[in-house]
ZALO-451920 format. One record per residue (C-alpha): residue number from 1; y, z, x; residue in three letters. Coordinates in Angstrom, 3 decimals. Layout:
! residues N
i/py/pz/px/aa
NUM/Y/Z/X/ALA .
...
END
This chain:
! residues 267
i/py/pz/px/aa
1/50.371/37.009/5.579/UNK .
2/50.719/33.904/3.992/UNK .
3/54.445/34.790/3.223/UNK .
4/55.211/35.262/6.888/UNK .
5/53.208/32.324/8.157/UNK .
6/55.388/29.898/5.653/UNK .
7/58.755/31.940/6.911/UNK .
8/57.941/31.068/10.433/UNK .
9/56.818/27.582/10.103/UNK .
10/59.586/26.786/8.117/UNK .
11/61.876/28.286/10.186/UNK .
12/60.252/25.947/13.374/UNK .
13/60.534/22.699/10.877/UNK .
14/63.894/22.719/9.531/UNK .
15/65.796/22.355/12.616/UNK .
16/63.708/20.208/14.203/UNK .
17/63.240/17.915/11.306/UNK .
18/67.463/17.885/10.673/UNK .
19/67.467/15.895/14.513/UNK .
20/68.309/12.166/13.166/UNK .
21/65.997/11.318/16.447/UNK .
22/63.464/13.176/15.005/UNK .
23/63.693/11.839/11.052/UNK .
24/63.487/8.503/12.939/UNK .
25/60.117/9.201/14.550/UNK .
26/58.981/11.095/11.284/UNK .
27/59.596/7.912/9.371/UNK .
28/57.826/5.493/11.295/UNK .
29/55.292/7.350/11.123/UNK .
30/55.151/7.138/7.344/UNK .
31/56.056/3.319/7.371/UNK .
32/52.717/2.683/9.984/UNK .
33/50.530/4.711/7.562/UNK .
34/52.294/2.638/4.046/UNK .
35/51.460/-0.239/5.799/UNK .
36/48.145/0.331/6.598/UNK .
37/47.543/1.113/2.978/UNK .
38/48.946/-1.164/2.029/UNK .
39/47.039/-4.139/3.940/UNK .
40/43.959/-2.785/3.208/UNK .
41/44.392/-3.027/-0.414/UNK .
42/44.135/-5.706/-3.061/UNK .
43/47.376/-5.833/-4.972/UNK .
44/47.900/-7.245/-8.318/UNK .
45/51.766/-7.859/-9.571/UNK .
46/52.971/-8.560/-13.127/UNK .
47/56.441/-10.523/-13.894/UNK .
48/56.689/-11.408/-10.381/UNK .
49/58.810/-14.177/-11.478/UNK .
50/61.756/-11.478/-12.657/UNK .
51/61.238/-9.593/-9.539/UNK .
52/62.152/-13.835/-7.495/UNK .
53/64.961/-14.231/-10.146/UNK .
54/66.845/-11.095/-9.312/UNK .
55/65.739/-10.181/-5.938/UNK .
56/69.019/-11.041/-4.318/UNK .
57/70.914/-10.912/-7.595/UNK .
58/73.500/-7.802/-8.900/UNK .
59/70.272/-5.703/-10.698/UNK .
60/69.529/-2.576/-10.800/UNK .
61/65.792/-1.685/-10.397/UNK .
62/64.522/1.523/-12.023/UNK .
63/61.201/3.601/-10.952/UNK .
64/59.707/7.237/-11.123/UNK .
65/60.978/9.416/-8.217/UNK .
66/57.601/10.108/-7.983/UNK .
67/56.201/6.313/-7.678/UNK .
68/58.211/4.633/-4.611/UNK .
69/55.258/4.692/-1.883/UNK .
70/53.968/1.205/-2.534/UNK .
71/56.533/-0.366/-4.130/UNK .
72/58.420/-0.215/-0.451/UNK .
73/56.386/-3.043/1.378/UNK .
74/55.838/-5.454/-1.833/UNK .
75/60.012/-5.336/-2.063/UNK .
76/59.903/-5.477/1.455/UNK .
77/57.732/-8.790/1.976/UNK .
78/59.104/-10.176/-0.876/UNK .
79/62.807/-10.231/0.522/UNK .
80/64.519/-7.820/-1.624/UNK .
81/68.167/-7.412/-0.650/UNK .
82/69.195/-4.358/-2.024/UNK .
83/70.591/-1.170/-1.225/UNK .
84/68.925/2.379/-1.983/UNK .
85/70.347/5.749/-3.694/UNK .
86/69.350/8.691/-1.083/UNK .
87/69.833/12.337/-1.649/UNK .
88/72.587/13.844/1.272/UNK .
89/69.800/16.625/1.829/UNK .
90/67.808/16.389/4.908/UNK .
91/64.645/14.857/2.973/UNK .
92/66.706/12.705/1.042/UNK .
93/68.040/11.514/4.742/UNK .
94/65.039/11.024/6.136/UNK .
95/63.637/9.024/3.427/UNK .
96/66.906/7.056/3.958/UNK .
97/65.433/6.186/7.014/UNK .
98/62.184/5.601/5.916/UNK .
99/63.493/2.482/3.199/UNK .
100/65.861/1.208/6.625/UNK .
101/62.459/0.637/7.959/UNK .
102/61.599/-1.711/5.348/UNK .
103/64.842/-3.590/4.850/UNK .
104/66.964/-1.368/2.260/UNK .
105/70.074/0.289/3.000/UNK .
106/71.759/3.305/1.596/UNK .
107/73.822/4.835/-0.846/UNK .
108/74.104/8.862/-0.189/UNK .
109/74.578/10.924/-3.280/UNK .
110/73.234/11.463/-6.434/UNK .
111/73.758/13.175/-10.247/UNK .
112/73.917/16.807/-8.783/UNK .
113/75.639/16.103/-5.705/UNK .
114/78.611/13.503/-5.207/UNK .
115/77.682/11.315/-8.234/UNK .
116/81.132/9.876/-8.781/UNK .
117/81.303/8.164/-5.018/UNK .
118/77.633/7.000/-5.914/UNK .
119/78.441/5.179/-8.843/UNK .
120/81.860/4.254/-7.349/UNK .
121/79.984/2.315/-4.298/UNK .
122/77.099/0.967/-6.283/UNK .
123/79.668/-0.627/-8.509/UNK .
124/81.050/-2.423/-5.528/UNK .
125/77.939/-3.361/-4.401/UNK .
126/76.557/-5.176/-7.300/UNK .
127/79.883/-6.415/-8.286/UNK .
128/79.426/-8.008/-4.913/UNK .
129/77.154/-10.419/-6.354/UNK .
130/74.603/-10.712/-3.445/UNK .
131/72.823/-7.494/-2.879/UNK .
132/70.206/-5.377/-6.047/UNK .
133/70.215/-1.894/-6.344/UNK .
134/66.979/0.631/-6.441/UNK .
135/67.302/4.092/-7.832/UNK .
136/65.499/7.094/-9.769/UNK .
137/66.426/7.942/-12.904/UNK .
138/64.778/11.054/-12.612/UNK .
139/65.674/12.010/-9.441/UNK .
140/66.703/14.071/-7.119/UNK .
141/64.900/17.227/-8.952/UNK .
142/64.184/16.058/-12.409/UNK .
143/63.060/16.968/-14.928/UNK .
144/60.277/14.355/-14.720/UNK .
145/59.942/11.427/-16.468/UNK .
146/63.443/11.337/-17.854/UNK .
147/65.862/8.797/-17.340/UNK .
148/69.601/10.200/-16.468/UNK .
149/72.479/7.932/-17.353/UNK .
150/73.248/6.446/-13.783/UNK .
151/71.888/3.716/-13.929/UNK .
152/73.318/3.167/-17.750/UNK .
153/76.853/2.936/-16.546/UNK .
154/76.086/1.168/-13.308/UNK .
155/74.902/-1.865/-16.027/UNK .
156/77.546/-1.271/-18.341/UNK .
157/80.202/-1.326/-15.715/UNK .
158/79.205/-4.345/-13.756/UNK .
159/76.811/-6.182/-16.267/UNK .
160/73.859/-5.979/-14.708/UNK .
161/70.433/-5.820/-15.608/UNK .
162/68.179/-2.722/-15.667/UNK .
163/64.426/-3.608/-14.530/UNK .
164/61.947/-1.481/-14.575/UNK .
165/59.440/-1.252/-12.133/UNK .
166/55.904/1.155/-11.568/UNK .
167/53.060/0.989/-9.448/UNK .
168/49.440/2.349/-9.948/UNK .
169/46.289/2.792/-7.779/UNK .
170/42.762/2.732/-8.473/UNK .
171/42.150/5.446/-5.772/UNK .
172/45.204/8.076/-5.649/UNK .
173/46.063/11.259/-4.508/UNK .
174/48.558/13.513/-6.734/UNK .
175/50.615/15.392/-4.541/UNK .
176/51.320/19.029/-5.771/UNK .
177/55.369/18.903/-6.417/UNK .
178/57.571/18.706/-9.684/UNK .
179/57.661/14.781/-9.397/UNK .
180/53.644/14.634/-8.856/UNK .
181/54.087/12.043/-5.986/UNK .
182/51.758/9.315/-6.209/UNK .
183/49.610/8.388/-2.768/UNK .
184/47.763/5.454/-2.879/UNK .
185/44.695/5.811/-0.575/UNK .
186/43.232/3.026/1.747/UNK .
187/40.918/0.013/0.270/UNK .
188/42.235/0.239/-3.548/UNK .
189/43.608/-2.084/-6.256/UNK .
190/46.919/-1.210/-6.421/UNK .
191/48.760/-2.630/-9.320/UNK .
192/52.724/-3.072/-9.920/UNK .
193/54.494/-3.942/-13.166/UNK .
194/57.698/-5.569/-12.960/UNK .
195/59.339/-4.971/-16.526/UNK .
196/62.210/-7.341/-18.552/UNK .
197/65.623/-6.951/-18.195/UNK .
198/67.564/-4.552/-20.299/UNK .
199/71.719/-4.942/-20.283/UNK .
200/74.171/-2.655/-21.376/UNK .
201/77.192/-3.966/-23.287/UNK .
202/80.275/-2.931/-21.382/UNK .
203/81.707/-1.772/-24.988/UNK .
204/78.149/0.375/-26.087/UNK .
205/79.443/3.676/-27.803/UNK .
206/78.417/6.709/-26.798/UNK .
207/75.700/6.600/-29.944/UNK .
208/74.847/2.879/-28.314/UNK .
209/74.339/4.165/-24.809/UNK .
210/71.637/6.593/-26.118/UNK .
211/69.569/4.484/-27.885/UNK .
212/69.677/2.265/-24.757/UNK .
213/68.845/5.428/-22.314/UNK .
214/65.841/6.646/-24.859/UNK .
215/64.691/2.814/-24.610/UNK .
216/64.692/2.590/-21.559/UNK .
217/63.045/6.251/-20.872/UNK .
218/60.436/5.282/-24.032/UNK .
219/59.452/1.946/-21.506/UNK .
220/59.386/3.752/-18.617/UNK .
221/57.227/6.001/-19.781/UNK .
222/54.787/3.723/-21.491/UNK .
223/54.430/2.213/-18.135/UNK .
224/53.169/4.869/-16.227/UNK .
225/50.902/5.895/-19.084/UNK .
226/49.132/2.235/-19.483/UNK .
227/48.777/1.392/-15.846/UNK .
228/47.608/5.009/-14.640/UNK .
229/45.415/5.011/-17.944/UNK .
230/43.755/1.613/-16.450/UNK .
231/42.293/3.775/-13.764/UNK .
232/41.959/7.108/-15.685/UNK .
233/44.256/9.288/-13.280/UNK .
234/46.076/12.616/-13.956/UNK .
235/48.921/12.187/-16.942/UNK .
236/51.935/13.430/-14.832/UNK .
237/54.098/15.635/-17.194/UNK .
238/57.383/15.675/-18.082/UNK .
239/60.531/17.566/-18.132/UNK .
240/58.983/19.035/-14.636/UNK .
241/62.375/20.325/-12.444/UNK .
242/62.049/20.446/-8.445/UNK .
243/63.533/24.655/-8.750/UNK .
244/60.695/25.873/-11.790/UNK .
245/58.253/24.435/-10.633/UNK .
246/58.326/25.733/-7.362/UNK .
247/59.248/29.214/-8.793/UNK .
248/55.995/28.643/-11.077/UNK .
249/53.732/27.749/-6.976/UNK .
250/55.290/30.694/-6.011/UNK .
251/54.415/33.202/-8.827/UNK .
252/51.049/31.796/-8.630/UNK .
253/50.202/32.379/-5.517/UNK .
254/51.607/35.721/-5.559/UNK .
255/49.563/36.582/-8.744/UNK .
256/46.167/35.321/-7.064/UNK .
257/47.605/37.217/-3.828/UNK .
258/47.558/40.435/-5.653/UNK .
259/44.129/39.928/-7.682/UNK .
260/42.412/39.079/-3.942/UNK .
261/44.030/42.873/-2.810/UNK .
262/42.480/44.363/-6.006/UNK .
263/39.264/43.160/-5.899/UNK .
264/39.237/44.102/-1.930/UNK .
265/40.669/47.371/-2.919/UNK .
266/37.162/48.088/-5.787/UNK .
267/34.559/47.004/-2.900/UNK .
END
């Protein structure tokens, strides 16, 4: 039953939610509700001065796939001018749409899909010299918590700085996918770490680059664990990949599916 209920709905959905008219009204939807969070929080930033010095600077600012909710408006109202890596797929779109709404623009593409005309237009962009760039490391399906090298050779081929950013909330809701989304909830603290620079040396070796991507990753990490540790939330895992870990939701259910049938089947 449940099967057949998620066919149909899903087959209602996708269509409807590929109409650009309708990703438009989908996403200010979500920008009205981040807003309202957001308002009706306290916030509490760290290093705000790096985030002023680079704002409108070549940089390239790292977070979590799963931790871009909040940081949205506080890069909005501080007057970020920066462009955005979005996934081509219809989500991916959509959430294009969703960082328009709060002054990014967008670079379609990522590691899996079109990664050399991603790194060939982000190049151009912060070569530029007037315009940051945001990304995931870990995105667009993980595994979670690991840092991919895109951002690496952006900085090594243009020179600019990695920063890396993370947000926390006192009151949050974990939302049951591979990148354990974080939601902050209305009338929380919500805190956001700005992190120091990192640079790349245009002439790292391959050794080099490593170190530099485990670094960064090590940092990253860290991060996450000391500011969601502040409020004692979940500890989101890593190596999490978009494909298991739906395959693992959908074995699940069909295990407790079956066990509901037996015990129906002994009364």
């Amino acid at each position: 039953m449940y099967q057949t209920f998620r066919k149909l709905w899903k087959a209602f959905w996708e269509p409807v939610l590929s109409m650009g008219w309708m990703q438009w009204v989908v996403a200010g939807l979500m920008a009205i509700a981040i807003w309202f969070v957001y308002f009706t929080c306290r916030r509490r930033i760290t290093n705000w001065e790096t985030f002023k010095k680079y704002r409108k600077k070549p940089a390239i600012f790292v977070f979590w796939h799963g931790r871009s909710m909040m940081l949205s408006p506080i890069v909005c109202l501080g007057g970020m001018r920066a462009y955005a890596v979005a996934s081509k797929h219809k989500d991916g779109r959509m959430m294009a749409k969703l960082q328009r709404l709060f002054g990014l623009k967008s670079i379609y593409g990522s590691t899996s899909d079109g990664g050399i005309s991603v790194l060939r237009q982000g190049v151009r962009v912060l070569r530029r010299g007037d315009y940051s760039m945001c990304m995931s490391p870990d995105g667009p399906g993980g595994p979670s918590l690991r840092v991919q090298d895109g951002a690496l050779y952006f900085a090594k081929m243009t020179g600019a700085p990695i920063i890396p950013v993370c947000y926390s909330t006192s009151h949050a809701w974990f939302q049951k996918r591979w990148d354990r989304y974080l939601v902050a909830l209305p009338f929380s603290l919500i805190t956001c770490k700005v992190g120091t620079p990192i640079f790349v040396d245009s002439k790292v070796n391959a050794e080099q680059f490593e170190e530099i991507r485990k670094k960064l990753e090590d940092i990253m990490v860290r991060q996450v664990r000391e500011m969601d540790g502040e409020f004692n939330l979940f500890q989101v895992e890593q190596d999490l990949k978009s494909n298991e870990f739906k395959k693992k939701l959908r074995a699940e259910h069909e295990a407790k599916r079956k066990k509901k049938k037996v015990t129906k089947g002994k009364k």
